[in-house]
C-alpha positions as CSV (number, residue, x, y, z in Angstrom):
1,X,22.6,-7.4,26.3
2,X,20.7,-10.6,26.1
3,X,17.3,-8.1,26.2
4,X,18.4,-6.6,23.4
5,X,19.0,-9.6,21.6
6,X,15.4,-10.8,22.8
7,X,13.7,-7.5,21.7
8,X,15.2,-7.5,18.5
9,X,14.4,-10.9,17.7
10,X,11.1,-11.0,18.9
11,X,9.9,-7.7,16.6
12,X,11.6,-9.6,13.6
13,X,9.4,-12.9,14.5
14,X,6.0,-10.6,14.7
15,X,6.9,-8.9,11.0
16,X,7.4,-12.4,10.1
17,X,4.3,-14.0,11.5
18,X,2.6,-10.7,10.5
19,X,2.7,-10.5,6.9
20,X,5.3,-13.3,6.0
21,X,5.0,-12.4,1.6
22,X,5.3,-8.7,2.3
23,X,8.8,-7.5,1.2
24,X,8.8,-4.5,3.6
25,X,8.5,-6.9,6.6
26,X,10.8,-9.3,5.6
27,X,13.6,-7.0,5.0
28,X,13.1,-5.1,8.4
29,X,12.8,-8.8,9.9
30,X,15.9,-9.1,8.4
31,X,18.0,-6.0,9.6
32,X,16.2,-6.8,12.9
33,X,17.6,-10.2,13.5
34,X,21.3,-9.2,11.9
35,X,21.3,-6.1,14.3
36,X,20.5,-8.7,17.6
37,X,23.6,-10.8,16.5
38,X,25.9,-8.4,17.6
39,X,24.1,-9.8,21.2
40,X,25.2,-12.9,21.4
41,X,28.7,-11.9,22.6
42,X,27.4,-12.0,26.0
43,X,27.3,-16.0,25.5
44,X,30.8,-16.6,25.0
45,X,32.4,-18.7,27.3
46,X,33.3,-18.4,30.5
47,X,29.5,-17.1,31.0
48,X,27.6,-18.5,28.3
49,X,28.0,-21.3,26.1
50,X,29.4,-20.5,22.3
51,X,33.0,-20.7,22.1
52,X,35.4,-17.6,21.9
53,X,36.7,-18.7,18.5
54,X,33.1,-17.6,16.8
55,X,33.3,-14.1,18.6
56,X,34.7,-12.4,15.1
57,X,32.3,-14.1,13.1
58,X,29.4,-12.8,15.1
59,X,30.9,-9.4,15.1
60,X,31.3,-9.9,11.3
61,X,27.5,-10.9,10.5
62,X,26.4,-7.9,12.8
63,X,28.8,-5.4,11.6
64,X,27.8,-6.4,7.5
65,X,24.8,-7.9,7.4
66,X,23.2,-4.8,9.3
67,X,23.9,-2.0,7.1
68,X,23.2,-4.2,4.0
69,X,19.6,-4.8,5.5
70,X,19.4,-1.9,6.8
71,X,19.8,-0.1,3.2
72,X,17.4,-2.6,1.1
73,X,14.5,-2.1,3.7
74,X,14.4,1.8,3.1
75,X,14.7,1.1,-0.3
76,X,11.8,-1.5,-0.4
77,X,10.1,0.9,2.2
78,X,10.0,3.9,0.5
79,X,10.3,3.1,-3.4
80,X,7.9,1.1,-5.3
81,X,10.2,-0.4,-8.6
82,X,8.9,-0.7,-11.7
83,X,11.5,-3.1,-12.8
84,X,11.3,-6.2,-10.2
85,X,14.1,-7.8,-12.1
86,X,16.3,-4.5,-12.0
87,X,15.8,-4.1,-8.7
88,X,16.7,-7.8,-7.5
89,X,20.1,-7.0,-9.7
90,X,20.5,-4.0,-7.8
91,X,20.5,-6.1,-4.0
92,X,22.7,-8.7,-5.0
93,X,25.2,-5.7,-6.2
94,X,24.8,-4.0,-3.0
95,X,26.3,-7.3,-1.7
96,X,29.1,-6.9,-3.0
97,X,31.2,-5.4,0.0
98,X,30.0,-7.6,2.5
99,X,32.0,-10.2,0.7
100,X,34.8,-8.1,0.1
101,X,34.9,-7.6,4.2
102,X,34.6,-11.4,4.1
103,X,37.8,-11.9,2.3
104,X,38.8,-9.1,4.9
105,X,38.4,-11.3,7.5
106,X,39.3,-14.8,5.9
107,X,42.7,-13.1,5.6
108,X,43.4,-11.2,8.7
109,X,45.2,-13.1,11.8
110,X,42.8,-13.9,14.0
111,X,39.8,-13.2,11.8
112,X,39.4,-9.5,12.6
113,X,37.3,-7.0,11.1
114,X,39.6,-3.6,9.7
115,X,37.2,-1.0,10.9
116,X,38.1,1.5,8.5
117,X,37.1,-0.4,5.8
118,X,34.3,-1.3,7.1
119,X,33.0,1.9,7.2
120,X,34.0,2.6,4.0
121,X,31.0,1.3,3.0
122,X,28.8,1.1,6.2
123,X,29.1,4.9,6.6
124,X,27.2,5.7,2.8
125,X,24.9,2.5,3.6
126,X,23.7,4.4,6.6
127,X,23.3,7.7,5.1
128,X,21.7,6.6,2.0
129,X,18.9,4.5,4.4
130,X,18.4,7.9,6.1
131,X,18.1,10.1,3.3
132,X,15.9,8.1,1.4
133,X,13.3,7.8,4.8
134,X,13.8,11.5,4.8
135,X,13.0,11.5,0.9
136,X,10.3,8.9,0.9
137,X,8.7,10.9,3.8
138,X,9.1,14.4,2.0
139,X,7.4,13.1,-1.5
140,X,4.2,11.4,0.5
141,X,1.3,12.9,0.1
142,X,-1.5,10.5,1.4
143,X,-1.9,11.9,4.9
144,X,-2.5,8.6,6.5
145,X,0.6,6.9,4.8
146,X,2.5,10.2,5.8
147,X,2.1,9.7,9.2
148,X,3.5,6.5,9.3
149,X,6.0,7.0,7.4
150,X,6.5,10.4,9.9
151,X,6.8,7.9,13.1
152,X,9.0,5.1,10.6
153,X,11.5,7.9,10.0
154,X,11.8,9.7,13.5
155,X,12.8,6.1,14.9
156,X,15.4,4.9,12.4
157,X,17.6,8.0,11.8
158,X,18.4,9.0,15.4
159,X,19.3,5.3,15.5
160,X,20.9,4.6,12.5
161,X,22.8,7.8,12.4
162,X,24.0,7.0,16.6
163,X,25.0,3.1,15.7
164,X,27.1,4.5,12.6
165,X,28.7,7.3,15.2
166,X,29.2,5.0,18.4
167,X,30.3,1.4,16.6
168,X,31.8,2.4,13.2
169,X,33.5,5.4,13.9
170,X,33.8,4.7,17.6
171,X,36.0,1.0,16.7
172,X,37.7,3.1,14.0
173,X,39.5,5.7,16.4
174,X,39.4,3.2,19.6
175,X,39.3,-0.8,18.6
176,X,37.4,-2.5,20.9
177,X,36.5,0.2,23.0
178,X,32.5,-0.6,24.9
179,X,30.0,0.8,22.7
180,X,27.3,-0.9,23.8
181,X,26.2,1.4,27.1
182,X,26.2,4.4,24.5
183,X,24.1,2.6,21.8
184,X,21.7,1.0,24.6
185,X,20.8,4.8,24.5
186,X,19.6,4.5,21.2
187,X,17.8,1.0,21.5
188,X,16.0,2.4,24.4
189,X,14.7,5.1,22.2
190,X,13.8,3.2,19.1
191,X,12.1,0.2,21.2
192,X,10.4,2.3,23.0
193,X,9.1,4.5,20.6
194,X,8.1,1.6,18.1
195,X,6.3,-0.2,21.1
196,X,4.3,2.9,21.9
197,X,3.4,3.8,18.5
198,X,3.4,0.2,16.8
199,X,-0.4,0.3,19.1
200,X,-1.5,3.3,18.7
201,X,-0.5,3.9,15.3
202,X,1.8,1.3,13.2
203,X,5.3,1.8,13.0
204,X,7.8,0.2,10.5
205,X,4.3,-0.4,8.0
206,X,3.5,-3.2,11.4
207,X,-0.2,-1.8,11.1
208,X,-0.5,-0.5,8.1
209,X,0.2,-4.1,6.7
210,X,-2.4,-5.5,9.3
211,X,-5.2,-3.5,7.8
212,X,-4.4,-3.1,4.3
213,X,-2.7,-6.5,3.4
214,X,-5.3,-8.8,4.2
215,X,-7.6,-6.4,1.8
216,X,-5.1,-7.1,-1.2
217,X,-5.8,-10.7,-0.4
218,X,-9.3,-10.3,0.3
219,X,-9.7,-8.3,-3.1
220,X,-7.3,-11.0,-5.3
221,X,-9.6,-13.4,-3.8
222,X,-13.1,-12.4,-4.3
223,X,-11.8,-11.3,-7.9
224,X,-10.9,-14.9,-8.9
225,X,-13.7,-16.5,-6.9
226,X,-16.1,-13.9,-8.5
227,X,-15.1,-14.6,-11.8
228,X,-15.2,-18.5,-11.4
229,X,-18.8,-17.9,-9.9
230,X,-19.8,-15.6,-12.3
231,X,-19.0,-17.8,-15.2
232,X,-20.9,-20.6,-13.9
233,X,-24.0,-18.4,-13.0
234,X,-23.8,-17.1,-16.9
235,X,-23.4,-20.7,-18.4
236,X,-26.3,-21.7,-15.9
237,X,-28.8,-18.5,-17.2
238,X,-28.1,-19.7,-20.4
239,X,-29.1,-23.1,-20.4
240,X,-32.6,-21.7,-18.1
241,X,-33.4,-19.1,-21.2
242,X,-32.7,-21.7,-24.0
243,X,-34.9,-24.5,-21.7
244,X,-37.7,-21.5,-21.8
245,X,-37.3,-20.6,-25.7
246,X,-37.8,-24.3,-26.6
247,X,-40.4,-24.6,-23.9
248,X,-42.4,-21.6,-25.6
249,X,-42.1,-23.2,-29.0
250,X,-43.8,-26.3,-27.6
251,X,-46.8,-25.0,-25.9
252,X,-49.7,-23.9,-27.8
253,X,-50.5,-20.3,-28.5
254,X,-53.8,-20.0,-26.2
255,X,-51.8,-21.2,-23.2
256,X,-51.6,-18.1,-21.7
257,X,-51.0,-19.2,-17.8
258,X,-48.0,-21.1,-19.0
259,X,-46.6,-18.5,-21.6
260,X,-46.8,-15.8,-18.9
261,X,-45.1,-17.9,-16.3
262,X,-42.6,-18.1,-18.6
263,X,-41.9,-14.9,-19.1
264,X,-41.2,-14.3,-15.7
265,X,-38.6,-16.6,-15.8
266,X,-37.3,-15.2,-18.9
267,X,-37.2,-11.4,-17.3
268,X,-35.6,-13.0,-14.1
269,X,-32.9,-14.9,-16.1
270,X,-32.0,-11.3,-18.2
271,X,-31.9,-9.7,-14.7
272,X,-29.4,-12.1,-13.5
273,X,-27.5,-11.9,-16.0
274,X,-27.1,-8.0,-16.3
275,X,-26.3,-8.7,-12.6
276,X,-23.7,-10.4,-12.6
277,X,-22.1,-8.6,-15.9
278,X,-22.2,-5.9,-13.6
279,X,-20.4,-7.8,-10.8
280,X,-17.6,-8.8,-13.2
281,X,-17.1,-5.8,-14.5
282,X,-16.4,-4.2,-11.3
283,X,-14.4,-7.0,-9.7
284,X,-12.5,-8.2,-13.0
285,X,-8.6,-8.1,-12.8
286,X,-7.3,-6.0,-15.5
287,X,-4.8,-5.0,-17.1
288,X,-3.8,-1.0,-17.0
289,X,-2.8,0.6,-20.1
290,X,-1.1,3.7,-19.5
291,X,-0.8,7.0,-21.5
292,X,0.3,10.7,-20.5
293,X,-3.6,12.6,-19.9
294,X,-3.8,16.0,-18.8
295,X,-6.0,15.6,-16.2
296,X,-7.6,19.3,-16.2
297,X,-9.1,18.7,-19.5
298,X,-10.0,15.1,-18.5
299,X,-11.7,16.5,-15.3
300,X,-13.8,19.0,-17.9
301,X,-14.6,16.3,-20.1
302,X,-16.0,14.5,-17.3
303,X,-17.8,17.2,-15.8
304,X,-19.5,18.3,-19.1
305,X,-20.5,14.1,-19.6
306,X,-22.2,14.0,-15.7
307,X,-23.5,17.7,-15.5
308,X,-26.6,17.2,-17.1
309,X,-27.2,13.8,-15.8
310,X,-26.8,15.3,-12.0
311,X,-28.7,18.4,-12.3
312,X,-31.6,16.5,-12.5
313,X,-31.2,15.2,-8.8
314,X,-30.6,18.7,-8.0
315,X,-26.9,18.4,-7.7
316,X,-24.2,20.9,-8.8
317,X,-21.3,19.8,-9.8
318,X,-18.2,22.0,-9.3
319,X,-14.2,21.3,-10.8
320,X,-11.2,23.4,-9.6
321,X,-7.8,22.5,-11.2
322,X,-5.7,24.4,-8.7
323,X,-3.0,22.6,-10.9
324,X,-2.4,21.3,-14.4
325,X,-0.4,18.0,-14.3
326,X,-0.2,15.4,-16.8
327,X,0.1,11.9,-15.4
328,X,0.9,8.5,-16.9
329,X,-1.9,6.7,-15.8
330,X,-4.9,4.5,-17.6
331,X,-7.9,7.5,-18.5
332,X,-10.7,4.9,-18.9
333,X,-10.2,3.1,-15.2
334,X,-9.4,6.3,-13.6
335,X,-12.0,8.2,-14.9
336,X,-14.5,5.2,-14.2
337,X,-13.1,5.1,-10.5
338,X,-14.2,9.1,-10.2
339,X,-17.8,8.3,-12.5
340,X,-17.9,5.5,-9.1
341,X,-16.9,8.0,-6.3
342,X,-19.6,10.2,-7.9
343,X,-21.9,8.4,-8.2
344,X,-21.6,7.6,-4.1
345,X,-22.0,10.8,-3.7
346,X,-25.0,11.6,-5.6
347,X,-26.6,8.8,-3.5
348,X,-25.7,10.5,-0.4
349,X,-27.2,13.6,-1.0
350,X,-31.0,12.5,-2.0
351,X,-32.0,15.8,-1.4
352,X,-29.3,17.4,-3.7
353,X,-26.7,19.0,-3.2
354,X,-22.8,20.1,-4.1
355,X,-19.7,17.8,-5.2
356,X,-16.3,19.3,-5.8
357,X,-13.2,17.8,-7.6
358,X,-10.4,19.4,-7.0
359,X,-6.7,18.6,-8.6
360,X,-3.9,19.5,-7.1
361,X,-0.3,18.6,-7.8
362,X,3.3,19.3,-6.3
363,X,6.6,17.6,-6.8
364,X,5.6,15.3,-4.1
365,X,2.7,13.9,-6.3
366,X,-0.9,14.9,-7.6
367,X,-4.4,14.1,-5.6
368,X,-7.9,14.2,-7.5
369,X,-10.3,14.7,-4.1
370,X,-13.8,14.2,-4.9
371,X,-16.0,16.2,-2.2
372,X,-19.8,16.0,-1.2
373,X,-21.9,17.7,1.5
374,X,-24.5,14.2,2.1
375,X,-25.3,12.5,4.9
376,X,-21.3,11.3,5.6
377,X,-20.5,7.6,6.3
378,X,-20.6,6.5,10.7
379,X,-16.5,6.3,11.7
380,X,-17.7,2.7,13.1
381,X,-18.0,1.9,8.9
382,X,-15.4,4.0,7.6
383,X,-12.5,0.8,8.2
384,X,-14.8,-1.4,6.0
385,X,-16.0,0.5,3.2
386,X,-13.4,-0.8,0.8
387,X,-14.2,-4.2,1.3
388,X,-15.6,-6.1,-1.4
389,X,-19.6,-6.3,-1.3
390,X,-20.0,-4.1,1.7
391,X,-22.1,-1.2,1.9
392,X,-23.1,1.7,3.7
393,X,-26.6,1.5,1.3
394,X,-27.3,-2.6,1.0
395,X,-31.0,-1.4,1.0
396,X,-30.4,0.0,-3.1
397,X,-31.8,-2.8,-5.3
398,X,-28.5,-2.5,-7.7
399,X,-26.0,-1.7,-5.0
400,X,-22.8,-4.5,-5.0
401,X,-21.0,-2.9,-2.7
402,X,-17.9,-2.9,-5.2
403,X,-17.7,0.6,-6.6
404,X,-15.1,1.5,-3.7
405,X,-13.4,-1.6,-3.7
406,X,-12.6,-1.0,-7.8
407,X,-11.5,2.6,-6.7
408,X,-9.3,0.9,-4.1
409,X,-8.1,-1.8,-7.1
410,X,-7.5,0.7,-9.6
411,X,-5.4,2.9,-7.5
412,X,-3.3,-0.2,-6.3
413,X,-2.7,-1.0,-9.6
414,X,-1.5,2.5,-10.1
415,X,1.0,2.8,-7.6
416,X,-1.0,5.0,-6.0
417,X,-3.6,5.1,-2.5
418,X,-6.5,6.1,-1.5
419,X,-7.3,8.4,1.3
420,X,-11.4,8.8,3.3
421,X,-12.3,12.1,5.3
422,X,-15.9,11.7,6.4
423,X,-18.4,13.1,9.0
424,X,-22.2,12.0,9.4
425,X,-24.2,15.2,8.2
426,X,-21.1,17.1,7.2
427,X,-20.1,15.2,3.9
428,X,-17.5,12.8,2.8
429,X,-14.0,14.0,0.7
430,X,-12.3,10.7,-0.7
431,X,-8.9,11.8,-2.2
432,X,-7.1,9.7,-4.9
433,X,-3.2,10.0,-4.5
434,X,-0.8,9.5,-6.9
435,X,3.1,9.3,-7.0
436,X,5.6,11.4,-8.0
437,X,6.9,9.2,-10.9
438,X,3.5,9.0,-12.5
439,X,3.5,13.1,-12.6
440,X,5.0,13.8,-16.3
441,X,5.1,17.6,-16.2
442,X,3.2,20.4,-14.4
443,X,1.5,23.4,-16.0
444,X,-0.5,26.5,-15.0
445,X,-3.1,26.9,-12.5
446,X,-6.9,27.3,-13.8
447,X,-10.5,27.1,-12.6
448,X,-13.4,25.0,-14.8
């Protein structure tokens, strides 16, 4: 018992340590830790060292604080709210029946827990944590997010389901039977399922949040030390081009040497300073204002404003709207984050070639993939090409390295992800995936 207690506890401590501000891990660090509790039994005197009289309080954090846990880490998990403040209401309501089995307890002899009410409420805590992993992994449509969730949901509702079976219901019909050499069944599975895939490919969000949290805090960061840098560069450029206007009033008119000198100081200041207006444009933190767009005829008012501009580098650009949606998102980012992706691709394809967008939308969601046939991007660079100021071109004179990283912001922002396919001469598809709650209705099928 005292390994379970361990392995529980110690797979709480890494989500901790992990990413301590992500709600997703401190919720599952939560139900991880109130599931171990139910442990500590085995340290009750004679054999161990906590008194007998705290047995029914351990058995009453276990039993209540589990399910509870349980139930808000699905819902964190799987549901991104709109309404922070709504949904903070909505936990501390959920709370409610753990206090009422408190006052349970407080007034039964010998503090014991009445397993049939307790599973009044433990049994729909259970199922509702199920059906919305089930739910949550149904609606995905980001492939790599899909699979996650896939190996998130295969663990927890063989277990949850088995716990709510062998300890609720078991108690209910046979109080204070041994449950715990069935359910060890169960913990086997999950701990050893988790182990294996928490390596090879993130379980429980574990790697997910390794790779993709610390490029939300590399992305908030570079934005505010951009901007700080940025307006000290412009305020700087300023001073150098009024110091070279005053310095070209004072010299006389046949001092060529010195007038030309200044003018390549002038030129270099303007360059600077479209520089790093371009920077801050890119890297800026702002504000989404959305609207409900019908993305077909935004996709054909895009591809009639970048056909003729393409067709000169011998490129054809091709849009299929295999579906119709309208979407509540912000037209003038979104359709700037394509203009980006585009624009990568025209720059992998120097010798021309084709680049399809195609929409596609279901009731899980909508995707705008943006296709090429270029040179690709090496896997060894795929991990990194979001990252602020790194590029797979650095050798381009006016190439930042940003235009996937405000791709990446915008759909962040948008409660959406981003999802990379490429192979080195075979092309790169980069797919923009958003939610169901952003879909507002879905229409017709159609080809531009």
């Amino acid at each position: 018992m005292m390994y379970y207690v361990a392995a529980l506890w110690c797979a709480a401590a890494v989500l901790l340590v992990s990413q301590p501000r992500s709600g997703v891990n401190r919720w599952a660090a939560f139900f991880l830790w109130s599931a171990g509790i139910g442990g500590l039994t085995d340290w009750l005197v004679p054999d161990g060292f906590i008194a007998v009289r705290y047995e029914p309080w351990i058995q009453f954090l276990n039993h209540s604080l589990t399910p509870y846990g349980v139930l808000i880490f699905c819902m964190v998990y799987t549901r991104k709210p709109r309404d922070p403040r709504r949904m903070r209401h909505f936990k501390i309501g959920l709370l409610l029946p753990v206090f009422v089995m408190l006052v349970q307890v407080l007034l039964s002899e010998g503090y014991r827990i009445h397993y049939g009410l307790l599973f009044v409420w433990t049994g729909p805590y259970y199922v509702a944590a199920c059906a919305l992993l089930i739910r949550g992994l149904s609606e995905e449509m980001n492939p790599q997010k899909r699979k996650n969730m896939w190996i998130t949901t295969w663990i927890m509702v063989p277990t949850l389901l088995g716990v709510m079976l062998l300890i609720n219901v078991g108690n209910l019909i046979a109080p204070g039977y041994d449950s715990f050499r069935y359910v060890s069944l169960f913990i086997l599975y999950s701990m050893g399922v988790a182990t294996i895939c928490t390596f090879v490919y993130g379980v429980l969000g574990v790697r997910l949040r390794f790779e993709r949290d610390p490029l939300d805090r590399t992305m908030q960061a570079v934005s505010s030390g951009t901007s700080m840098l940025n307006h000290t560069i412009k305020n700087e450029i300023g001073k150098i081009a009024l110091s070279t206007e005053n310095v070209k009033r004072m010299l006389p008119p046949d001092n060529d040497n010195a007038l030309e000198q200044l003018e390549v100081i002038a030129h270099s200041s303007e360059h600077l300073l479209a520089m790093v207006e371009r920077m801050q444009r890119q890297m800026k933190v702002f504000k989404l204002e959305e609207a409900p767009v019908c993305i077909d005829e935004m996709m054909v008012e895009l591809m009639l404003r970048e056909q003729e501009l393409l067709s000169r580098d011998g490129i054809e650009l091709k849009v299929i709207c295999r579906d119709r949606p309208w979407l509540l998102i912000d037209a003038v980012h979104v359709q700037e984050a394509i203009r980006n992706l585009i624009s990568n691709s025209v720059e992998a394809m120097p010798d021309g070639g084709l680049i399809i967008i195609t929409v596609t939308a279901n009731r899980k969601g909508a995707a705008i993939s943006i296709k090429d046939n270029g040179i690709g991007i090496p896997r060894e660079q795929q991990a990194h090409v979001f990252e602020p100021f790194y590029s797979t071109k650095s050798h381009q004179r006016f190439n930042f390295g940003l235009g996937l990283s405000y791709v990446y912001n915008v759909m962040t922002r948008s409660g959406g992800s981003v999802g990379l396919e490429s192979s080195e001469s075979v092309g790169t598809e980069i797919t923009l995936y958003f939610p169901r709650s952003k879909i507002i209705r879905l229409s017709g099928r159609d080809e531009a």
